[in-house]
C-alpha positions in Angstrom: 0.1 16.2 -13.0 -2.9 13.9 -12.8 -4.9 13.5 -9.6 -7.6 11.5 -8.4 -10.1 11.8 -4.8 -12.0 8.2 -4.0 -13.7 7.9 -0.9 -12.6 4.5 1.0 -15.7 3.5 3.2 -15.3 1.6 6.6 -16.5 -2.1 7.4 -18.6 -3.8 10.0 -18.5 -7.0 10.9 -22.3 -8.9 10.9 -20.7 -12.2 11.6 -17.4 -13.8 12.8 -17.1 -17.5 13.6 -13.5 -19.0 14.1 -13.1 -22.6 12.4 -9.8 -23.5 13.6 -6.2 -22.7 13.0 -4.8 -22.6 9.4 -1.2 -24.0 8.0 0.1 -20.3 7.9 -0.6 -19.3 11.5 -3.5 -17.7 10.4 -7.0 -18.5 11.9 -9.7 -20.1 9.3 -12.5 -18.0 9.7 -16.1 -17.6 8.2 -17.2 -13.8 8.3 -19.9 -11.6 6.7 -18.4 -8.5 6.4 -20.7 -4.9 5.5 -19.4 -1.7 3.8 -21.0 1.3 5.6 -21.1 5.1 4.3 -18.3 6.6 7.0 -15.7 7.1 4.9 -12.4 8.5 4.6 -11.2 10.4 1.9 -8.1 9.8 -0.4 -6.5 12.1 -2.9 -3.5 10.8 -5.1 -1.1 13.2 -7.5 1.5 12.3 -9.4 4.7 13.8 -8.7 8.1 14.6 -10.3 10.2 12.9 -7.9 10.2 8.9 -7.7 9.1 8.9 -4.0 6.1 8.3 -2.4 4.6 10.9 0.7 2.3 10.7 2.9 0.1 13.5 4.3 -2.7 12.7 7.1 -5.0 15.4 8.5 -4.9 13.0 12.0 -1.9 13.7 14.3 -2.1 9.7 15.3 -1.6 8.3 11.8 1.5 7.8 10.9 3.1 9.4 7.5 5.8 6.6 6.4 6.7 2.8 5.9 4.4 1.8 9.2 1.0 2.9 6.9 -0.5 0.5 5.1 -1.5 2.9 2.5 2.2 4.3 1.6 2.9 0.0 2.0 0.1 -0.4 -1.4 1.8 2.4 -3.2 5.1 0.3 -2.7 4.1 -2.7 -3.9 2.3 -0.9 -6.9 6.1 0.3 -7.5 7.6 -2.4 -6.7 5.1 -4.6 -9.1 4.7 -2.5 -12.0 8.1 -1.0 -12.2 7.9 0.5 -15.3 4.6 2.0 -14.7 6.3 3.5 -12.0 9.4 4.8 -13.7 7.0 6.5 -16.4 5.2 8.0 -14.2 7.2 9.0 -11.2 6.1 9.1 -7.6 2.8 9.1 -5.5 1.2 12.0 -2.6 -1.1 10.7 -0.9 -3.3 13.0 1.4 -5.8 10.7 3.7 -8.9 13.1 5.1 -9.6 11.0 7.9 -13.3 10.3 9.2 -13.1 6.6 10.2 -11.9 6.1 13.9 -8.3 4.9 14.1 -7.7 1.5 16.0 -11.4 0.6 16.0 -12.0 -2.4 14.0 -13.8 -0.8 11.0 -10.6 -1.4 8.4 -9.9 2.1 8.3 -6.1 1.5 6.9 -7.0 -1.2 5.2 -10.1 0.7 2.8 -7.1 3.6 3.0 -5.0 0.9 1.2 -7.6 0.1 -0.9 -7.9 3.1 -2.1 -4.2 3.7 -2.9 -4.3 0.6 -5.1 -7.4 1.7 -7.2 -6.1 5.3 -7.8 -2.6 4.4 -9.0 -4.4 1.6 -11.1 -5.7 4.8 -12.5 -3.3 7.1 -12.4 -0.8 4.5 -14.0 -3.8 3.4 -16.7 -2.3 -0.3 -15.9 -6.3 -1.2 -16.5 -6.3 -3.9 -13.8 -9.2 -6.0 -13.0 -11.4 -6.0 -9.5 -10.1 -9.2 -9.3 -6.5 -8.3 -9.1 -6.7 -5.5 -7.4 -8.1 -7.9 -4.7 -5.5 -10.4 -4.9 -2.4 -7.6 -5.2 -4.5 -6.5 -1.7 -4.4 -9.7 0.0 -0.9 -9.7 0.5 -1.3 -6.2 2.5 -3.5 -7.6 5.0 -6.9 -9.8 5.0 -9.5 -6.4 5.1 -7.7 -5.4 1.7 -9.6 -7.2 -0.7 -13.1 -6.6 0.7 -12.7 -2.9 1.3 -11.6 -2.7 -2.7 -15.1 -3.9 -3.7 -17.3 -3.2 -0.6 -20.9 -4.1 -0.2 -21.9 -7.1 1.5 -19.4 -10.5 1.0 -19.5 -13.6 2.9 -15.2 -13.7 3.8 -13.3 -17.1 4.4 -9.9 -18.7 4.7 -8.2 -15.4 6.6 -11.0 -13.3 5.8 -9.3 -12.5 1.8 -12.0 -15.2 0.3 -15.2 -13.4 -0.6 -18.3 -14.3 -2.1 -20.8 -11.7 -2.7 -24.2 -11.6 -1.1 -27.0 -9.9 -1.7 -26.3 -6.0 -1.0 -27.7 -3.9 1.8 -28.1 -0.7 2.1 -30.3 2.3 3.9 -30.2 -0.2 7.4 -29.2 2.5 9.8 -26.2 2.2 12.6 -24.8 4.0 15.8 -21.3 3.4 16.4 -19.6 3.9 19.5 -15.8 3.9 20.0 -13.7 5.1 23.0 -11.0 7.2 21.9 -8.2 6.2 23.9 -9.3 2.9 24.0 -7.4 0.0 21.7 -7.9 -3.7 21.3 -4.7 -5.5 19.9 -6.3 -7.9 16.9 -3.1 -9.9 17.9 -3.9 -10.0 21.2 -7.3 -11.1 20.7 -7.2 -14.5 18.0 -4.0 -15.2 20.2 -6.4 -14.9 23.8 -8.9 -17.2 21.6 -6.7 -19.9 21.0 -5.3 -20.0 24.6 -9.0 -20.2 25.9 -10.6 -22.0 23.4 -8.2 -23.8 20.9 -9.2 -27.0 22.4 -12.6 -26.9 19.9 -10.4 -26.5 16.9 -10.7 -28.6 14.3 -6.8 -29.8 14.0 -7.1 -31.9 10.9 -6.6 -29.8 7.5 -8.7 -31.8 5.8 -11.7 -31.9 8.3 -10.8 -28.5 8.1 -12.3 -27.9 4.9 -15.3 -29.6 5.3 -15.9 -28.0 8.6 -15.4 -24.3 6.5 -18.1 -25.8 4.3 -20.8 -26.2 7.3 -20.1 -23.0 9.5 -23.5 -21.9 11.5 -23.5 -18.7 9.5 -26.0 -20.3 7.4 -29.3 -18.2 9.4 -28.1 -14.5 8.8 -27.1 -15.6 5.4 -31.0 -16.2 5.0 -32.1 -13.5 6.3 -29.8 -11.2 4.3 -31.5 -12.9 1.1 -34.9 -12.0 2.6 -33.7 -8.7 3.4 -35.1 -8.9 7.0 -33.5 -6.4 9.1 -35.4 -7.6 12.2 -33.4 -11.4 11.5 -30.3 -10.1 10.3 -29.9 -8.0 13.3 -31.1 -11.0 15.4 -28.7 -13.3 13.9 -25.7 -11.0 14.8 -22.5 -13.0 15.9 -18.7 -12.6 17.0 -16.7 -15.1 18.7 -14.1 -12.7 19.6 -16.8 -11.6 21.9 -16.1 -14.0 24.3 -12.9 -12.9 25.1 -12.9 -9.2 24.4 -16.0 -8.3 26.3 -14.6 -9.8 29.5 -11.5 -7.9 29.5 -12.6 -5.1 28.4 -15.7 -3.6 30.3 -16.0 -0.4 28.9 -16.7 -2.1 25.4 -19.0 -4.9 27.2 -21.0 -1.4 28.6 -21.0 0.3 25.4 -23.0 -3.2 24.1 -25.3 -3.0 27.2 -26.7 0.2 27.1 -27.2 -0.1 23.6 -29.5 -3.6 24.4 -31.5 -1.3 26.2 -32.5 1.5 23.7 -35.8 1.2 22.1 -35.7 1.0 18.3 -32.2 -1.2 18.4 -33.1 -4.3 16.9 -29.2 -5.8 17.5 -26.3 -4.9 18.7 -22.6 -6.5 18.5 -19.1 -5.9 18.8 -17.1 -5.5 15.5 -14.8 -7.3 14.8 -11.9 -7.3 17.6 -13.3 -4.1 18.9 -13.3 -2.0 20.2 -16.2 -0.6 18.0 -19.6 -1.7 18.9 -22.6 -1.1 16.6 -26.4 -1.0 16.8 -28.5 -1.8 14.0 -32.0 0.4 13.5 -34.2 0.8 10.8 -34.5 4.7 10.5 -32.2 7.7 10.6 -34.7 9.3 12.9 -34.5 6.6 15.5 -30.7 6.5 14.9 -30.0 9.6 15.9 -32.0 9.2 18.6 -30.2 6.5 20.3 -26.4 8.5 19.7 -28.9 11.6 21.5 -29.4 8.7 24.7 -26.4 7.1 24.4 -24.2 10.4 25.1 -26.9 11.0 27.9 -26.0 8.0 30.0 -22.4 7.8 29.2 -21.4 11.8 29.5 -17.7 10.8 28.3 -16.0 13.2 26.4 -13.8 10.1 25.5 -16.9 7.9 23.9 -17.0 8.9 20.0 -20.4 8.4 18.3 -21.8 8.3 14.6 -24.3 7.5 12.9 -24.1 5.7 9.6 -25.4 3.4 7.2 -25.0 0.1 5.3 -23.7 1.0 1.7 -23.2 -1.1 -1.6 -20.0 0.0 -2.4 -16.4 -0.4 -1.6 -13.9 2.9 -3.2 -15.3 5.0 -5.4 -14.1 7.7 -7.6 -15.1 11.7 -6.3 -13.0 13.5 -8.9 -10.6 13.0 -11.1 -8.2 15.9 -12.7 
């Protein structure tokens, strides 16, 4: 039986502004979103039986209907039935390396992933393009984490345009283990506090998506300025996440404080915060300082890097 291994890379947010709400109950948002090199890794076989299984080398990620990888391989069955029916069933084994519940997309690039293999696996010789559109209706990460790099992201986030890449822009991230933001919890806590700025009118809407304030780290991304980009660093769900949750709000402090960070932000509902630096060295410097002041066994830290890529093929058999 045919196999294939891709690596699925994890996501930062560099920018999140909230526009208003959308006609789907979604919120409108404008985001720049960044592929970095931790990565999880995905092997898919074909198998006899037509059934899909799920194996996960993390005792908190679960191995059925609830993940959203085993949810892409059934609606790769479910849209390509014959492909399916020629080819029998899917295993998929996730190596996990990307932090669970931590706002870095780590089941959605996992879903990702599951689409691009059986695209493979299935020869159904589908473009990026679809493969980004059969990933929107999984959730809004999907279609980013399918090409990677670095995108601009509006309507929901499944919108992208692509911007110049970035890459060798080194990062510290630091995650409690136990600790979990809801997303839900956290555009719903943003309305209730701040819905009042929304724009209400569809229309207006669209012209207000058209004039967001992401405008200055989208110039200094073309420049290439680390210094700016990390300067121009935003997230509205900031305002609400930070407050509630202190140990996330330290986590950003103590970073502020370490020489060679040149920005630091919370991505994307949390409760992941990053710190941007321009060298490994320096890097690993700041996890070395960063586990010196906060002696938590709980606190996970890495450091990674921006990368240009979304999945990519390791092997194929």
């Amino acid at each position: 039986m045919r196999s294939y291994t891709l690596t699925a890379p994890a996501k930062i947010n560099l920018y999140l502004e909230i526009i208003g709400d959308r006609p789907d109950g979604y919120h409108e948002l404008a985001m720049i979103l960044q592929s970095i090199d931790l990565a999880d890794q995905i092997e898919l076989h074909s198998i006899s039986t037509d059934s899909i299984r799920i194996y996960c080398d993390h005792p908190q990620v679960p191995t059925d209907e609830n993940n959203l990888a085993y949810q892409a391989a059934e609606l790769m069955a479910t849209q390509f039935p014959e492909a399916f029916s020629k080819h029998g069933g899917i295993e998929i084994t996730i190596n996990k390396h990307i932090p669970i519940a931590a706002g870095l997309a780590g089941g959605s690039t996992n879903a990702a992933a599951v689409l691009v293999g059986i695209d493979l696996l299935w020869n159904l010789g589908l473009t990026q393009s679809e493969l980004e559109e059969l990933g929107a209706s999984l959730g809004s990460d999907v279609p980013f984490c399918v090409a990677g790099g670095t995108v601009i992201a509006t309507g929901r986030g499944e919108q992208l345009s692509p911007l110049p890449n970035l890459d060798n822009i080194y990062i510290v991230l630091a995650k409690y283990r136990s600790l979990e933001v809801s997303t839900a919890w956290a555009y719903k806590t943003y309305r209730q506090q701040f819905g009042n700025s929304y724009i209400r009118n569809t229309k207006d809407l669209a012209a207000r998506a058209a004039a967001v304030h992401s405008g200055g780290i989208v110039k200094a991304i073309f420049a290439k300025n680390t210094a700016e980009i990390a300067q121009k660093l935003h997230n509205d769900l900031e305002r609400v996440v930070l407050s509630a949750y202190p140990q996330v709000l330290q986590l950003r402090e103590v970073f502020a404080t370490q020489e060679g960070v040149l920005g630091t932000m919370m991505s994307g509902s949390g409760p992941t915060v990053f710190a941007l630096l321009e060298s490994e060295q320096q890097a690993q410097a700041v996890k070395l300082k960063m586990r010196e002041i906060i002696p938590d066994e709980d606190l996970e830290l890495f450091v990674t890097r921006m990368t240009t890529h979304g999945i990519q093929i390791v092997s194929s058999v």
